[in-house]
C-alpha positions as CSV (number, residue, x, y, z in Angstrom):
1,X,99.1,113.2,-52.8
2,X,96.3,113.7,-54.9
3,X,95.6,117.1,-52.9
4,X,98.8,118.2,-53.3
5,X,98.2,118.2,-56.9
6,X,95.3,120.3,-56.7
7,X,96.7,122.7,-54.7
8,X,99.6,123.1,-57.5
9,X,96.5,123.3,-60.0
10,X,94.9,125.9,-58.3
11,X,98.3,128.3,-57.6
12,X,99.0,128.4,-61.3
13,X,94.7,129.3,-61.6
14,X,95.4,132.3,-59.2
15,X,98.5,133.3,-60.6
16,X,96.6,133.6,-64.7
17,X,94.0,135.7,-63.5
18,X,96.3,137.4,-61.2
19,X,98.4,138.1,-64.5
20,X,94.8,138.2,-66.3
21,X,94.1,141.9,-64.0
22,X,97.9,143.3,-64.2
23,X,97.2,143.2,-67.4
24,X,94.0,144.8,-67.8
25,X,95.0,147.3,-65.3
26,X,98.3,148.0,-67.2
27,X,96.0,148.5,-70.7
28,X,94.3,151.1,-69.2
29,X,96.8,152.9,-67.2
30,X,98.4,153.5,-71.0
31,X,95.3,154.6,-72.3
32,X,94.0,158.5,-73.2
33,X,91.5,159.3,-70.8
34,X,89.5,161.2,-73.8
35,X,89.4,157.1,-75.6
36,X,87.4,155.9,-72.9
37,X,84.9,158.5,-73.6
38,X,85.1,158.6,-77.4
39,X,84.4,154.8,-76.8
40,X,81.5,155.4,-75.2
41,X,82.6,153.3,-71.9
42,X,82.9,153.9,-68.1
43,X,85.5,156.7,-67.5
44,X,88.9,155.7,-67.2
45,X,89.3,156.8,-63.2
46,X,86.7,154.0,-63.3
47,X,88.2,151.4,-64.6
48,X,91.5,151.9,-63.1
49,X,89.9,151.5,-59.6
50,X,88.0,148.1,-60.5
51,X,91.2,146.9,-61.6
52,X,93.5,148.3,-59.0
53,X,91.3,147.0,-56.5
54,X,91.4,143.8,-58.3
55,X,94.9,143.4,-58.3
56,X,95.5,144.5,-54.5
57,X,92.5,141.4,-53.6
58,X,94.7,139.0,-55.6
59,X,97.8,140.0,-54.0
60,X,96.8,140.8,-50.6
61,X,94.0,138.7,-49.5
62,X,94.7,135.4,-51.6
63,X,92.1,133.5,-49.7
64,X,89.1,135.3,-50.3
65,X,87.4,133.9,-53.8
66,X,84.3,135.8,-54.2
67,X,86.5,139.4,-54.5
68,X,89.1,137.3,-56.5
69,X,86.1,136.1,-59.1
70,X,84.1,139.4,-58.7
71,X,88.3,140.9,-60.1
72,X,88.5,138.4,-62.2
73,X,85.1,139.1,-64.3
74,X,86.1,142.5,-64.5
75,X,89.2,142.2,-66.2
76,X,87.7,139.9,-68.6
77,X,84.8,142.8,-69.4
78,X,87.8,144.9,-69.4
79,X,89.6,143.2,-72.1
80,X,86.5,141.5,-74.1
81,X,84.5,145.1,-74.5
82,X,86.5,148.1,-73.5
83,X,90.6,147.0,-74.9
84,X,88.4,146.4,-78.5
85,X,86.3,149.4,-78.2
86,X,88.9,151.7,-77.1
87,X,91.3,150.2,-79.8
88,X,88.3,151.0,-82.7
89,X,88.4,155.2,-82.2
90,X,92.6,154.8,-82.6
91,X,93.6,154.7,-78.4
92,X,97.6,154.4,-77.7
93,X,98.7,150.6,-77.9
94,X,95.4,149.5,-79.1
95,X,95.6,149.9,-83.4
96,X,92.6,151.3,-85.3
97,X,94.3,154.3,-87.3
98,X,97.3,155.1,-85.1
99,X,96.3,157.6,-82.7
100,X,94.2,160.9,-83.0
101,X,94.8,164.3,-84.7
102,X,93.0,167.6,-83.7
103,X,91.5,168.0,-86.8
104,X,89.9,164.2,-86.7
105,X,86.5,163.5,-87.0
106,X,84.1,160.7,-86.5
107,X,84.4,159.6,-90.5
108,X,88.1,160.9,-90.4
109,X,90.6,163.8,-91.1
110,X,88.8,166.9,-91.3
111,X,89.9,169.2,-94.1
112,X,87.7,172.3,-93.3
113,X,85.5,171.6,-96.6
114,X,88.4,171.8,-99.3
């Protein structure tokens, strides 16, 4: 009995970091690849295969923990350092000021020195 209760303990642990990597992966695929680089983080190809392949280990090969932790980490890094960093230049989804213009600088709206 008392194993069956661990074994219900541990499915709802796989399925929050399985839900933990959809939604990293999700993030990203919504983000501008150019926000990744203005961020100053890995490019966003990158990131969409660490995740991706995160995902498919958590879906397909349920058994194997060290890829599932490995996944797992990554999303975390994901969504502790890139989501905020990505979200500070102005990214889709992530805040800061909303997006980017063409004429945007580093310090803001460039007005061509008027």
């Amino acid at each position: 009995m008392l194993l069956q209760g661990f074994s219900s303990l541990m499915s709802l642990v796989y399925l929050g970091l399985l839900v933990l990597s959809i939604f990293a992966l999700v993030h990203a695929v919504m983000q501008r690849e150019d926000a990744f680089r203005a961020a100053d983080k890995k490019t966003k190809p990158f990131w969409l295969v660490i995740l991706g392949v995160s995902v498919a280990v958590q879906l397909f090969v349920p058994g194997f923990l060290l890829l599932t932790l490995a996944g797992t980490i990554a999303a975390i890094v994901y969504i502790v350092d890139v989501r905020p960093a990505i979200a500070a230049v102005g990214g889709a989804g992530g805040g800061g000021r909303g997006g980017w213009s063409s004429s945007d600088g580093p310090y803001g709206p460039y007005n061509g020195g008027r």
